[in-house]
ZAMAR-64621 format. One record per atom (N, C-alpha, C, O, CB): residue in three letters; chain; atom name; x, y, z. Coordinates in steps of 0.02 Angstrom, whole numbers, plus 32768, in hexadecimal, padded with zeros to 4 digits. Atoms other than C-alpha are relative to their C-alpha. Glycine has a CB too. Layout:
N
<type=ala, mol=A, atom=CA, px=X, py=Y, pz=Z>
...
This chain:
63
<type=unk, mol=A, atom=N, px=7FC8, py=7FDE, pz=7FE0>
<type=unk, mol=A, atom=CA, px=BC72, py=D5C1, pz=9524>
<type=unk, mol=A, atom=C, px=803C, py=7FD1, pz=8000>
<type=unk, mol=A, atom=O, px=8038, py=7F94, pz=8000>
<type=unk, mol=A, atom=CB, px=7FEF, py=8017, pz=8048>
<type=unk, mol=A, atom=N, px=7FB5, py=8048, pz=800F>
<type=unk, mol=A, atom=CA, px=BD31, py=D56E, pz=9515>
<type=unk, mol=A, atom=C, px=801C, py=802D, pz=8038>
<type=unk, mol=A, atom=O, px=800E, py=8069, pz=803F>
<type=unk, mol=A, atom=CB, px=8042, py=7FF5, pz=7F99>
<type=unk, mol=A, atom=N, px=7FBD, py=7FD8, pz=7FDE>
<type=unk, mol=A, atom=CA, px=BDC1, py=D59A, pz=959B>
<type=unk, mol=A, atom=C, px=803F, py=7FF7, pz=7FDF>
<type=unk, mol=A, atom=O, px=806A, py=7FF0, pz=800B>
<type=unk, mol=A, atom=CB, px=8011, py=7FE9, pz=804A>
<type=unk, mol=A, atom=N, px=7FD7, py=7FFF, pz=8011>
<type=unk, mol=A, atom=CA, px=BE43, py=D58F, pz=952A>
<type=unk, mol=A, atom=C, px=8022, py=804D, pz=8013>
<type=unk, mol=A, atom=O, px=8060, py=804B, pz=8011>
<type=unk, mol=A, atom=CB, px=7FF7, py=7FE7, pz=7FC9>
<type=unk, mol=A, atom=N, px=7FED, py=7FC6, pz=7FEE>
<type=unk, mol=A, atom=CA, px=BE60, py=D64D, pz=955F>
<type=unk, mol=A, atom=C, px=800A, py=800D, pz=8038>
<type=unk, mol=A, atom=O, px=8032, py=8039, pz=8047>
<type=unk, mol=A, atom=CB, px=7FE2, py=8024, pz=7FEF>
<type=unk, mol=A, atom=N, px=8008, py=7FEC, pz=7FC0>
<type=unk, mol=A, atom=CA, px=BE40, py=D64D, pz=9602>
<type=unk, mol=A, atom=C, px=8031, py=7FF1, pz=8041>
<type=unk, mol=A, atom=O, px=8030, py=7FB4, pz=804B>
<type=unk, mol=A, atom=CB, px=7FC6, py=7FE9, pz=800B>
<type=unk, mol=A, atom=N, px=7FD0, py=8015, pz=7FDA>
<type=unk, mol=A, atom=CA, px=BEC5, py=D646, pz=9691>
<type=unk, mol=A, atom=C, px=7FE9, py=7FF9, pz=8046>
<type=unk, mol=A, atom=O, px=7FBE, py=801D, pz=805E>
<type=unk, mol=A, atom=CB, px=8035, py=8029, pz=7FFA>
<type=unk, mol=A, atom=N, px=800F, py=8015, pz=7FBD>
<type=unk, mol=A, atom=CA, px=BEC1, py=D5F2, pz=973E>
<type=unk, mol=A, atom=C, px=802B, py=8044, pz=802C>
<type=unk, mol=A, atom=O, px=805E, py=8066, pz=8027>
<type=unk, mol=A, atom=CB, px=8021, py=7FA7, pz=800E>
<type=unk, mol=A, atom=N, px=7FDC, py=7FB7, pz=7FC2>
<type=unk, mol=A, atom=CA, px=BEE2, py=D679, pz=97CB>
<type=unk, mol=A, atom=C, px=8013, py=7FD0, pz=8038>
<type=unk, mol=A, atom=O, px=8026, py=7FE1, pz=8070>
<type=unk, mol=A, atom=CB, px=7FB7, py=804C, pz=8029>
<type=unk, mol=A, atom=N, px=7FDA, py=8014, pz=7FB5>
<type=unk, mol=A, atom=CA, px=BF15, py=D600, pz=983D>
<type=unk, mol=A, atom=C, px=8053, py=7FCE, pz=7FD2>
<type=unk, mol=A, atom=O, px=8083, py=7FC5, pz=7FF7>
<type=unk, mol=A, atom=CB, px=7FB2, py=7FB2, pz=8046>
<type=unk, mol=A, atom=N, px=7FB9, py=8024, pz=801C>
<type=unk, mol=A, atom=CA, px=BFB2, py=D59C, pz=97CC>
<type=unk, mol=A, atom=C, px=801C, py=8030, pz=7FB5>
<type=unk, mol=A, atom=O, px=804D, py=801F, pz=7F95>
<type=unk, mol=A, atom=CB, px=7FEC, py=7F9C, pz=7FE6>
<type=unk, mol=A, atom=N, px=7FEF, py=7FE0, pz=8024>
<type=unk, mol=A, atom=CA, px=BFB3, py=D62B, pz=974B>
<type=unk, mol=A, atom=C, px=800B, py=7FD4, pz=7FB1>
<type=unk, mol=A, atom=O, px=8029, py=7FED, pz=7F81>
<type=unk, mol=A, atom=CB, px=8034, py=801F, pz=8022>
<type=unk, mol=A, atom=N, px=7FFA, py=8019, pz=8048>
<type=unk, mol=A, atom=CA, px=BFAD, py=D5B3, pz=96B3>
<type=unk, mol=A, atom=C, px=7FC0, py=800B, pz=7FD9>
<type=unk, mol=A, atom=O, px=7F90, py=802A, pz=7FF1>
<type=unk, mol=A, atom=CB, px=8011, py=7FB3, pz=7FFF>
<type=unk, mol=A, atom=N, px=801D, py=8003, pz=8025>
<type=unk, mol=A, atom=CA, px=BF51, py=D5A1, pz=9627>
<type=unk, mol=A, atom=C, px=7F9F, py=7FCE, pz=8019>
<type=unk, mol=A, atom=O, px=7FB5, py=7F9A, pz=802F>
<type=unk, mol=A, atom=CB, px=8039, py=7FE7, pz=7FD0>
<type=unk, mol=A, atom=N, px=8025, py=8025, pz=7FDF>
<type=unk, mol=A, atom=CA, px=BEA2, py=D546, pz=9663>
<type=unk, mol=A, atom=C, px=7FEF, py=7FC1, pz=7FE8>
<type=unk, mol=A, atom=O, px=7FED, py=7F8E, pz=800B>
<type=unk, mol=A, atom=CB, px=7FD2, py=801E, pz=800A>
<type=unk, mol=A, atom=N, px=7FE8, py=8030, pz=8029>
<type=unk, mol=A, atom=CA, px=BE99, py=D4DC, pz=95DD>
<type=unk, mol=A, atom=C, px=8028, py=7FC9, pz=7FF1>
<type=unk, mol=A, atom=O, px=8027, py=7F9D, pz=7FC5>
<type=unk, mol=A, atom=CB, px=8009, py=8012, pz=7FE9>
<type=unk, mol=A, atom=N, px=7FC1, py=8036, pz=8028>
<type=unk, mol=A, atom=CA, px=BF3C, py=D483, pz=95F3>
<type=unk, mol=A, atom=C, px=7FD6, py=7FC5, pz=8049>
<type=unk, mol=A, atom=O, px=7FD9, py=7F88, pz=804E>
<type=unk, mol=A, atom=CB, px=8084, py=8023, pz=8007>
<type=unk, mol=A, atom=N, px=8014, py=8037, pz=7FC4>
<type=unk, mol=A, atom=CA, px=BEDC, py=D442, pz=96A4>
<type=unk, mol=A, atom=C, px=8047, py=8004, pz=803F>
<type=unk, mol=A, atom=O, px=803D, py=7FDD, pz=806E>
<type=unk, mol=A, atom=CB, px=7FF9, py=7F9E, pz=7FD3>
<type=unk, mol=A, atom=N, px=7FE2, py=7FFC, pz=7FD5>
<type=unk, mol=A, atom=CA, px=BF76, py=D46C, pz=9712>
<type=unk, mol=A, atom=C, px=7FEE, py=7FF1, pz=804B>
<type=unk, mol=A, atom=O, px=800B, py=7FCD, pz=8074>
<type=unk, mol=A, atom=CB, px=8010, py=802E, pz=7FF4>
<type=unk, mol=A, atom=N, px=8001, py=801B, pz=7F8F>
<type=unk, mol=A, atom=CA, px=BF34, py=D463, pz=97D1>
<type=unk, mol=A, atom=C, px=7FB1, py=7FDD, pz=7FF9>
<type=unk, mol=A, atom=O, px=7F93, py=7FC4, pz=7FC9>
<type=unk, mol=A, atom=CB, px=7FFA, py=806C, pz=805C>
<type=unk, mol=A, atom=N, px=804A, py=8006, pz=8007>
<type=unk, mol=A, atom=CA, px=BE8B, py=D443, pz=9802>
<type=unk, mol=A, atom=C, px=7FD8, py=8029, pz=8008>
<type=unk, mol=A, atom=O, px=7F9D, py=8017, pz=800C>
<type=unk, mol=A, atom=CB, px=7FE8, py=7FDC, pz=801D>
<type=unk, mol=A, atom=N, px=802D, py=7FC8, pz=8018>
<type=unk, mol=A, atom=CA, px=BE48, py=D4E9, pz=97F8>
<type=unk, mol=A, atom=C, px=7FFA, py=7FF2, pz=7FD4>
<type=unk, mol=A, atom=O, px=7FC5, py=7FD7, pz=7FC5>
<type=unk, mol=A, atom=CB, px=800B, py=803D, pz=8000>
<type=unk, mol=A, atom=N, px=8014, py=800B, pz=804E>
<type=unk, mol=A, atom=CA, px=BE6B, py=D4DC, pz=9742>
<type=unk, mol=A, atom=C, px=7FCE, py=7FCC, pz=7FE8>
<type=unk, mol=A, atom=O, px=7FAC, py=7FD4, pz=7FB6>
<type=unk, mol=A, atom=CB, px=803B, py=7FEE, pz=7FDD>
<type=unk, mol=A, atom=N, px=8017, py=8045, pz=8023>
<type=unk, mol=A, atom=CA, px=BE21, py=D432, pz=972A>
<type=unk, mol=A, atom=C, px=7FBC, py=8019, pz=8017>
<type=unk, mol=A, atom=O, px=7F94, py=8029, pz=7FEB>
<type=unk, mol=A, atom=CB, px=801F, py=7FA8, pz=801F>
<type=unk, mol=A, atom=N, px=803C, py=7FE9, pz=8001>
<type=unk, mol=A, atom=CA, px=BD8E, py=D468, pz=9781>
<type=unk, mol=A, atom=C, px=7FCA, py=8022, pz=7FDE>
<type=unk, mol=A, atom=O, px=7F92, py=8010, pz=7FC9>
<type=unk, mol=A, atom=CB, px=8004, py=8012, pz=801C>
<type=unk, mol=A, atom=N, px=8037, py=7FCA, pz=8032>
<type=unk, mol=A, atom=CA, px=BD4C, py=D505, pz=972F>
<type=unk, mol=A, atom=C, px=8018, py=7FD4, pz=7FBC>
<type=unk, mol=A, atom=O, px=7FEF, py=7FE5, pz=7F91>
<type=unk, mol=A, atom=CB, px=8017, py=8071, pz=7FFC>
<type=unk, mol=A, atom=N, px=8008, py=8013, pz=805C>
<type=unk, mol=A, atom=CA, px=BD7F, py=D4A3, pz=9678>
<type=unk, mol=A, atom=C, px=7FC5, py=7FD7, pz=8001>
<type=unk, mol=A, atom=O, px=7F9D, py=7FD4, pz=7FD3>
<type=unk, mol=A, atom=CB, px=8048, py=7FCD, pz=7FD5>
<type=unk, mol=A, atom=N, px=8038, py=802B, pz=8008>
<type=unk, mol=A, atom=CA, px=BD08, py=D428, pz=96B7>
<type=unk, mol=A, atom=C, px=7FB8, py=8024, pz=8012>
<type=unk, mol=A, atom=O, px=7F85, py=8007, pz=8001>
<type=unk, mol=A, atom=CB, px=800D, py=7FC2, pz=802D>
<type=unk, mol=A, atom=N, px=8037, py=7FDF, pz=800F>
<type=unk, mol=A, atom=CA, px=BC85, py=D4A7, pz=96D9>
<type=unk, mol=A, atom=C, px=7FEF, py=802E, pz=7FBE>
<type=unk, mol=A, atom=O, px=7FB6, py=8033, pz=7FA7>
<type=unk, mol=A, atom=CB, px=7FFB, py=8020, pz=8033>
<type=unk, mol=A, atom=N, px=800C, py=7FF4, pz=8036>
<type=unk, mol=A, atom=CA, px=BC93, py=D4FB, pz=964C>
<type=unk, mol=A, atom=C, px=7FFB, py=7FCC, pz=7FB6>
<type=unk, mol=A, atom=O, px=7FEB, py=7FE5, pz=7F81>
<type=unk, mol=A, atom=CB, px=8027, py=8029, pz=8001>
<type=unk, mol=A, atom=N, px=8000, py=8034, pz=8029>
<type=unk, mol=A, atom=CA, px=BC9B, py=D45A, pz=95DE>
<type=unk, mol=A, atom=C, px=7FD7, py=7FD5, pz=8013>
<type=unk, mol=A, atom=O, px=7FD8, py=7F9D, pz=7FFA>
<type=unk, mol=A, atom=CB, px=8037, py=7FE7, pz=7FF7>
<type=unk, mol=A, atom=N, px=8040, py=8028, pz=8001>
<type=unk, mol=A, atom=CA, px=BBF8, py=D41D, pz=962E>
<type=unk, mol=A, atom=C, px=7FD4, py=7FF1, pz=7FE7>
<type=unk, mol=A, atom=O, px=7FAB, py=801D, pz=7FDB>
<type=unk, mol=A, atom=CB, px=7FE9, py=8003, pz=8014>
<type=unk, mol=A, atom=N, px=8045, py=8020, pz=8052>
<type=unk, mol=A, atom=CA, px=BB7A, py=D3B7, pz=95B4>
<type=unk, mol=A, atom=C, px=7FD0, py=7FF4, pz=801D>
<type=unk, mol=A, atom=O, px=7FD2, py=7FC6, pz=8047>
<type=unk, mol=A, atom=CB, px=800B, py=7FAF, pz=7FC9>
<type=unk, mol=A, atom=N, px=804D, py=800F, pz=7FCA>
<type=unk, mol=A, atom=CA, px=BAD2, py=D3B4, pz=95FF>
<type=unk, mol=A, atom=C, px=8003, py=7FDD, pz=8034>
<type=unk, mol=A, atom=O, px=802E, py=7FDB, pz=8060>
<type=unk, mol=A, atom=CB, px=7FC5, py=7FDB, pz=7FE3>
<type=unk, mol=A, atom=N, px=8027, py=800B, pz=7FBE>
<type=unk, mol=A, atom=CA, px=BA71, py=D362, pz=966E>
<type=unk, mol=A, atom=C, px=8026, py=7FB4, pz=8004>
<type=unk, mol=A, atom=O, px=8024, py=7F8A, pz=7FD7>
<type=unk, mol=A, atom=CB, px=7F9A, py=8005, pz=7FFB>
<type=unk, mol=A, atom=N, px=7FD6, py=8056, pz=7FFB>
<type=unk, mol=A, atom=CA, px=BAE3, py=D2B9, pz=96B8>
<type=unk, mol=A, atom=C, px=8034, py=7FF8, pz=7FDD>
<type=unk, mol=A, atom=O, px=804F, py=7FC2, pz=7FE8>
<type=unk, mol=A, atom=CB, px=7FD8, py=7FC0, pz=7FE6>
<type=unk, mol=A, atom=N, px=7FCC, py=8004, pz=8024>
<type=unk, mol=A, atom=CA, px=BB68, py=D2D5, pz=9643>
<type=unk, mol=A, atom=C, px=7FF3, py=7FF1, pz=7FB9>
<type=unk, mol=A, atom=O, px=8020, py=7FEB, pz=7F90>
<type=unk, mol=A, atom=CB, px=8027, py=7FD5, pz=801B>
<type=unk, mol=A, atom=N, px=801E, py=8004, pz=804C>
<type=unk, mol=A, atom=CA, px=BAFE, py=D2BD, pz=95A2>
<type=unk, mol=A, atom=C, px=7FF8, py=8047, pz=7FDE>
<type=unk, mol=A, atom=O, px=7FE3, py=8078, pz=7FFB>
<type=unk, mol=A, atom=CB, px=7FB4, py=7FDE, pz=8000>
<type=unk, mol=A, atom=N, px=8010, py=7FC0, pz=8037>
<type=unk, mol=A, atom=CA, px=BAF8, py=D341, pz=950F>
<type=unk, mol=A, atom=C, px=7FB8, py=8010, pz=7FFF>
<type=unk, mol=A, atom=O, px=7F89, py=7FE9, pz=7FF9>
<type=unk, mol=A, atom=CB, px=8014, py=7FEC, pz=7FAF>
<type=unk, mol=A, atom=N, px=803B, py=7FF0, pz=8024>
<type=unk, mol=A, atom=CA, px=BA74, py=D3A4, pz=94F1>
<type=unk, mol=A, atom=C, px=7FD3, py=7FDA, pz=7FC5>
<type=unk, mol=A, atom=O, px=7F96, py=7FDC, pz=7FC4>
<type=unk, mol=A, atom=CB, px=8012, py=8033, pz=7FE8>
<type=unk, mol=A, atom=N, px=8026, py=8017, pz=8048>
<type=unk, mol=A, atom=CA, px=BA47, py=D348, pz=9441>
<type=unk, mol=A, atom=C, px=7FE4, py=7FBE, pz=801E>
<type=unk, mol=A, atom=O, px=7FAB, py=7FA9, pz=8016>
<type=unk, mol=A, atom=CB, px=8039, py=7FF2, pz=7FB1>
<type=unk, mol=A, atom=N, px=801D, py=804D, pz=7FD1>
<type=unk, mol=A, atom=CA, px=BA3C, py=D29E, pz=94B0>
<type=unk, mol=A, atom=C, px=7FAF, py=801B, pz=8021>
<type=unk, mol=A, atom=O, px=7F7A, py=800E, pz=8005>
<type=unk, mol=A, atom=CB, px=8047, py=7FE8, pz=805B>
<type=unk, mol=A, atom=N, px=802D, py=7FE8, pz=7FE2>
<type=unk, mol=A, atom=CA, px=B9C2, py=D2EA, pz=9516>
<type=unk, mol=A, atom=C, px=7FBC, py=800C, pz=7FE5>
<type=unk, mol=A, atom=O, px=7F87, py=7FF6, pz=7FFC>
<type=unk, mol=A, atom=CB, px=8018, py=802E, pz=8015>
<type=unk, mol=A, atom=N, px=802F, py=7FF0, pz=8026>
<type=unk, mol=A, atom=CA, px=B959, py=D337, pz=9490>
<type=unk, mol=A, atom=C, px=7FE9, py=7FBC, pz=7FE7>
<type=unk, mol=A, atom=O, px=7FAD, py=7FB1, pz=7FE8>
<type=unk, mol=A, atom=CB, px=8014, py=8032, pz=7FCE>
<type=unk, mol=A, atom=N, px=8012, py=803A, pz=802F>
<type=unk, mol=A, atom=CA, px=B950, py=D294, pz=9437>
<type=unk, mol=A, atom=C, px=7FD5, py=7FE7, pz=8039>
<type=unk, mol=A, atom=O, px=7F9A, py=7FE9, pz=8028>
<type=unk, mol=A, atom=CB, px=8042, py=7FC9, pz=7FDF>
<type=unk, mol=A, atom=N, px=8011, py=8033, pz=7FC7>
<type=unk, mol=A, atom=CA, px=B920, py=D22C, pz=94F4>
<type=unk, mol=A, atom=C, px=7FAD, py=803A, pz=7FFB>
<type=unk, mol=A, atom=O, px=7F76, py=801F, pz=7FF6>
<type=unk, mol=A, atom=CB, px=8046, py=7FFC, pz=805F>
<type=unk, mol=A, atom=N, px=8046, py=7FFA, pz=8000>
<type=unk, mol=A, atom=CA, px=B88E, py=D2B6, pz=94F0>
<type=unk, mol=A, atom=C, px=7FCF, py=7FF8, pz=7FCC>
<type=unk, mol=A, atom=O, px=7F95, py=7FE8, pz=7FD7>
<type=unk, mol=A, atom=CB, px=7FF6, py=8033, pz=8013>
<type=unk, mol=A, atom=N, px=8024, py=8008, pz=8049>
<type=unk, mol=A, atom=CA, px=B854, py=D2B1, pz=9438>
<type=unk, mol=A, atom=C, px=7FEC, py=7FBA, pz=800E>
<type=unk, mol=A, atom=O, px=7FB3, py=7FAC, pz=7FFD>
<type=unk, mol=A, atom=CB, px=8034, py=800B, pz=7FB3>
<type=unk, mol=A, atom=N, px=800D, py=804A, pz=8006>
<type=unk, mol=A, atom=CA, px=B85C, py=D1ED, pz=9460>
<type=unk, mol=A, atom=C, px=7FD1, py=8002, pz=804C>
<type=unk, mol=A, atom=O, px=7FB4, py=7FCC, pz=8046>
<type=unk, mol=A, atom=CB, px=8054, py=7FC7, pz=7FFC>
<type=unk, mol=A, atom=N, px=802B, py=7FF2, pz=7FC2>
<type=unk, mol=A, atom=CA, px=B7F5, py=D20C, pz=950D>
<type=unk, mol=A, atom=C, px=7FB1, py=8017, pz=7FCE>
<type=unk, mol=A, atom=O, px=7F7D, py=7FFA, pz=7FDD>
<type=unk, mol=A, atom=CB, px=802A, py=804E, pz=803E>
<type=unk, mol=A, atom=N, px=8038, py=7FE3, pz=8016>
<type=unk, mol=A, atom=CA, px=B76E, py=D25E, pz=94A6>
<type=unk, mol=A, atom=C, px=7FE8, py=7FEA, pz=7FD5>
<type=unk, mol=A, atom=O, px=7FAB, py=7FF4, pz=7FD0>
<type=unk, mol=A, atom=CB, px=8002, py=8033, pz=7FF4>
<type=unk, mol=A, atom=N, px=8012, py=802F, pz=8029>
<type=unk, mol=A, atom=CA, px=B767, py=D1F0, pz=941C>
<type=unk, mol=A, atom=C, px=7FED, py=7FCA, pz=801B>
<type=unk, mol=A, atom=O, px=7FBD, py=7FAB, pz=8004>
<type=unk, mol=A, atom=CB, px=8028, py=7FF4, pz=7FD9>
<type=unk, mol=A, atom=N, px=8033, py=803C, pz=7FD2>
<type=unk, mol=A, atom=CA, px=B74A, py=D161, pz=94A6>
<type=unk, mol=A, atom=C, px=7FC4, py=8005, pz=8012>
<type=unk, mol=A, atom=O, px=7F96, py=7FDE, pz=8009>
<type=unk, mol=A, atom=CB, px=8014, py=7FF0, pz=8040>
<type=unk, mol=A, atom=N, px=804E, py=7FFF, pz=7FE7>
<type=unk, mol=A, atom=CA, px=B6BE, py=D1B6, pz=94FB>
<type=unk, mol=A, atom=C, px=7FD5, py=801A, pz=7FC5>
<type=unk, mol=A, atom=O, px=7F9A, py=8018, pz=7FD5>
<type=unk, mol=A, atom=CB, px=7FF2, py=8036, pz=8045>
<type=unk, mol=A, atom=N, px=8041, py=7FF7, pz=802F>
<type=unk, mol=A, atom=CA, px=B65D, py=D1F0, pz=9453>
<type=unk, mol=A, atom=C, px=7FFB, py=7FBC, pz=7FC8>
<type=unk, mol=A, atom=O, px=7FD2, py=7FB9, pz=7F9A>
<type=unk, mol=A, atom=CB, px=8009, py=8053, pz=7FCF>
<type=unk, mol=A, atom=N, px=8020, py=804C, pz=8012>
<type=unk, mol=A, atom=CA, px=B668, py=D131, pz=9416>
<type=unk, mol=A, atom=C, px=7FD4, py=7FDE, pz=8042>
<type=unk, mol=A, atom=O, px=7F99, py=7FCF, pz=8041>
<type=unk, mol=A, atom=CB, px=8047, py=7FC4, pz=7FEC>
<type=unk, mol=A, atom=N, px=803A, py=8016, pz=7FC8>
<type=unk, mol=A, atom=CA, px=B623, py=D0F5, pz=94B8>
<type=unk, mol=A, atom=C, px=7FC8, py=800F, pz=8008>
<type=unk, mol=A, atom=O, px=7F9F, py=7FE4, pz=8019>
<type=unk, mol=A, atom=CB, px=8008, py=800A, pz=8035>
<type=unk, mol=A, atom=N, px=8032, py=7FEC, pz=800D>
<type=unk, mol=A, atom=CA, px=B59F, py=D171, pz=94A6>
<type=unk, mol=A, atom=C, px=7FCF, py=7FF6, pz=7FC5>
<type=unk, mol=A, atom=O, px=7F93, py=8000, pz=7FC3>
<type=unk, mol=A, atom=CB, px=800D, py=802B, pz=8006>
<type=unk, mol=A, atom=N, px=801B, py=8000, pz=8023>
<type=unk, mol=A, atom=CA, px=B57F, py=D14F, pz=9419>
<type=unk, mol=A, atom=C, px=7FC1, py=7FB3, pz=7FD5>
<type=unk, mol=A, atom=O, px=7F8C, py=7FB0, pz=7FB4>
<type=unk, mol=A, atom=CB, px=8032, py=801E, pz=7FEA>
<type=unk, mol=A, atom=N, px=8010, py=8034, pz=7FE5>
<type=unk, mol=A, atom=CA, px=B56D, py=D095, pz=942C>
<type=unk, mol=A, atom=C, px=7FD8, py=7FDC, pz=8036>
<type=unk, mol=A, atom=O, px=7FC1, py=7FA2, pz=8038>
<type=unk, mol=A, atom=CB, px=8022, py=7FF9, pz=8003>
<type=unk, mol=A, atom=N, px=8037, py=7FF2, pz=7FDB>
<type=unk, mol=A, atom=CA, px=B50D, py=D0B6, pz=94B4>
<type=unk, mol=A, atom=C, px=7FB7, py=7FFA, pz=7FF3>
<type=unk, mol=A, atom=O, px=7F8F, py=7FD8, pz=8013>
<type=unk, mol=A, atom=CB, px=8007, py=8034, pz=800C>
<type=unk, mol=A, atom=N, px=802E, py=7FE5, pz=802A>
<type=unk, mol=A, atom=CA, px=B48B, py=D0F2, pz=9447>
<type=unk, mol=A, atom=C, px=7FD7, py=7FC1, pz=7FDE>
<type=unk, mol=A, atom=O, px=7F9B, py=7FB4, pz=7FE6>
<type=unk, mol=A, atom=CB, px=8024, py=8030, pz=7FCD>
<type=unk, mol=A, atom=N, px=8026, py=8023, pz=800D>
<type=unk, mol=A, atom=CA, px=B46D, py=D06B, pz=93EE>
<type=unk, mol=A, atom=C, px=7FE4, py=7FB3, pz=800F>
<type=unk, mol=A, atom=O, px=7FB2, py=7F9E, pz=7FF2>
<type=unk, mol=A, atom=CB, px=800B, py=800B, pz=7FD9>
């Protein structure tokens, strides 16, 4: 979703340009990147690399 379209009802501008702090607000909810401020692709990677830790440990385990 982008707010380049979308207008603030409380300063009537553009939302995008960031005018008050309504604006700044909702741009920053709508321009929220996951979890802590990390991207999605970060994330995916930290679990792919989570799961690749515990099935070497296991696996090392083993022998």
């Amino acid at each position: 979703m982008s707010c380049e379209h979308l207008i603030c009802a409380a300063c009537a501008g553009p939302v995008v340009e960031g005018r008050c702090p309504v604006c700044r607000e909702g741009r920053a909810k709508v321009h929220h990147h996951g979890f802590g401020g990390l991207s999605p692709v970060v994330i995916g990677l930290l679990v792919v690399l989570v799961i690749a830790l515990a099935a070497l440990s296991h696996l090392s385990g083993q022998g």
